[in-house]
C-alpha positions, -999 to 999 in steps of 0.1 A, spaced: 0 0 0 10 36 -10 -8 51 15 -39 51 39 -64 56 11 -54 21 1 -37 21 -34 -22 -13 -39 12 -17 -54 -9 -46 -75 -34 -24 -91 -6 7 -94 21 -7 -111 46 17 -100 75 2 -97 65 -20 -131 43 -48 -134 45 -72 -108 60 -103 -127 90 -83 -139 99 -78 -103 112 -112 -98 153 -113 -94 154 -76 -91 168 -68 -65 152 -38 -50 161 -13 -14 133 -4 6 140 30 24 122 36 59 113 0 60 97 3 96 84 -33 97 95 -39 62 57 -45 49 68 -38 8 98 -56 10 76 -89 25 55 -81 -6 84 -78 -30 101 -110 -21 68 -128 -25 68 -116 -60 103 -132 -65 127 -99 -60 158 -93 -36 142 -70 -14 167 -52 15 147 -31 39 165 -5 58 153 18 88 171 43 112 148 25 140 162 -3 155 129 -14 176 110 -12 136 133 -38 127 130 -56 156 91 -64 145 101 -66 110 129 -96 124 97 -107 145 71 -111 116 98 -130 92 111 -129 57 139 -140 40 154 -107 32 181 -84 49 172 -60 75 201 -29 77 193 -4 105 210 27 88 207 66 78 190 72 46 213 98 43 244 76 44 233 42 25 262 15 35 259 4 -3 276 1 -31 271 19 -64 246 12 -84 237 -26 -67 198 -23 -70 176 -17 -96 144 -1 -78 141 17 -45 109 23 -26 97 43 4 64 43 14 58 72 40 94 67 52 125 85 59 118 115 38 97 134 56 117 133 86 146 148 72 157 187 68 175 182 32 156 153 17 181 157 -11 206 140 9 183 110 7 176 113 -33 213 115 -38 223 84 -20 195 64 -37 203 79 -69 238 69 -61 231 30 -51 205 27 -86 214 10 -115 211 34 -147 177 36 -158 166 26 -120 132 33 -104 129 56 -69 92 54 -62 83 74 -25 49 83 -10 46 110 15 17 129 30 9 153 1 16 189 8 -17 203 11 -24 187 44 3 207 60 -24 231 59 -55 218 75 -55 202 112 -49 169 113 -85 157 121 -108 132 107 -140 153 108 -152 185 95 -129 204 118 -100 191 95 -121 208 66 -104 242 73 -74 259 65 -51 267 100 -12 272 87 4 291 60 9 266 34 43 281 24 56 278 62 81 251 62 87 253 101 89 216 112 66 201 136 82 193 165 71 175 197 94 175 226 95 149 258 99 164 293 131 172 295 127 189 257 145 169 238 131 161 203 115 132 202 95 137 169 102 157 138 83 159 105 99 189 76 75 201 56 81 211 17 58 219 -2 47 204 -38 69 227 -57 103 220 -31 94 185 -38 99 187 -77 128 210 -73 148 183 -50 137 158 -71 153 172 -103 183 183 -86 193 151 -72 195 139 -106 161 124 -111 135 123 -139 103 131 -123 80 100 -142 47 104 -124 30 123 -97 0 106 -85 -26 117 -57 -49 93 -51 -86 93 -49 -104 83 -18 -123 50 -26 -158 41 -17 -145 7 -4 -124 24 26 -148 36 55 -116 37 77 -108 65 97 -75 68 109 -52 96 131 -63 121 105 -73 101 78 -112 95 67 -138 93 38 -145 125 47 -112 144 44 -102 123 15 -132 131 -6 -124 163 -8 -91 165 -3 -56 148 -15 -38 130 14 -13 108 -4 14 122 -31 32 96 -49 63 105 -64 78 80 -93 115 90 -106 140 77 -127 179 79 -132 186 86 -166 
């Protein structure tokens, strides 16, 4: 899944139909408890997932799969050149970083010529409204265009949470800077199957509003 409306990786073909995946060998980035790289190998690819959280990979370890599980900075992959073909992020490490083009670089760097980034994150928009499920979500309470990050603090205020904001445009920009070619944008439509609400996520929100932005890139 790309996201909490529910757009399958089956239906989407983003990263290229599903058969072709097999033997690719493919890095997912933000793993938490590698979900998409337990989907990948089932499809027959050489999935690695990688997450700065140790405890995600310890329920990643917990659930199984025969893939590798590298606790690492996204920032600072521990890979060689070009050694995978596709990389994937689904909601993870890119938000939480204050230059995501550190990210994009390194994952340009570890792809194969021609390679594959796909990454969802929450789309831009939202940064505006209050994240709430019901109507009180409906209305606009931050500058869109303020990219001060969010920032909750523990008693002793230290950081213990931090999400950048960029807006749709900074996203484009970074992309095409790190050496990308932005393929696709896609913002996916609320479906009549979900009736889930979720932190901030509903029917309600999403019928009106985009919640998901799926970037596809390629290295030339």
């Amino acid at each position: 899944m790309w996201g909490p409306e529910g757009l399958d990786e089956v239906e989407a073909e983003l990263l290229g139909p599903p058969e072709e995946l097999k033997g690719k060998d493919v890095l997912e980035i933000g793993a938490g408890a590698a979900q998409c790289a337990r989907w990948l190998a089932a499809q027959g690819a050489h999935p690695v997932a990688l997450d700065l959280s140790h405890r995600q990979l310890q329920h990643a370890l917990r659930i199984g799969g025969s893939f590798p599980l590298v606790c690492a900075d996204a920032g600072a992959l521990p890979f060689a050149d070009g050694a995978f073909d596709l990389a994937c992020s689904a909601y993870g490490a890119l938000p939480f970083v204050a230059d995501p083009r550190l990210v994009l670089r390194e994952v340009r760097r570890v792809l194969r010529p021609g390679g594959r980034f796909v990454f969802s994150v929450t789309h831009p928009i939202r940064w505006a409204f209050p994240d709430e499920p019901g109507p009180e979500g409906l209305s606009v309470s931050s500058p869109y265009f303020d990219r001060t990050p969010y920032v909750e603090q523990d008693e002793e205020g230290r950081a213990v949470y931090v999400e950048h904001h960029r807006t749709l445009g900074d996203r484009v920009r970074d992309i095409v800077a790190s050496g990308f070619r932005l393929v696709d944008l896609v913002e996916p439509e609320w479906p009549s199957w979900n009736t889930s609400e979720w932190g901030g996520w509903s029917p309600l929100r999403g019928n009106l509003i985009p919640g998901t932005a799926v970037f596809v890139c390629e290295r030339d």
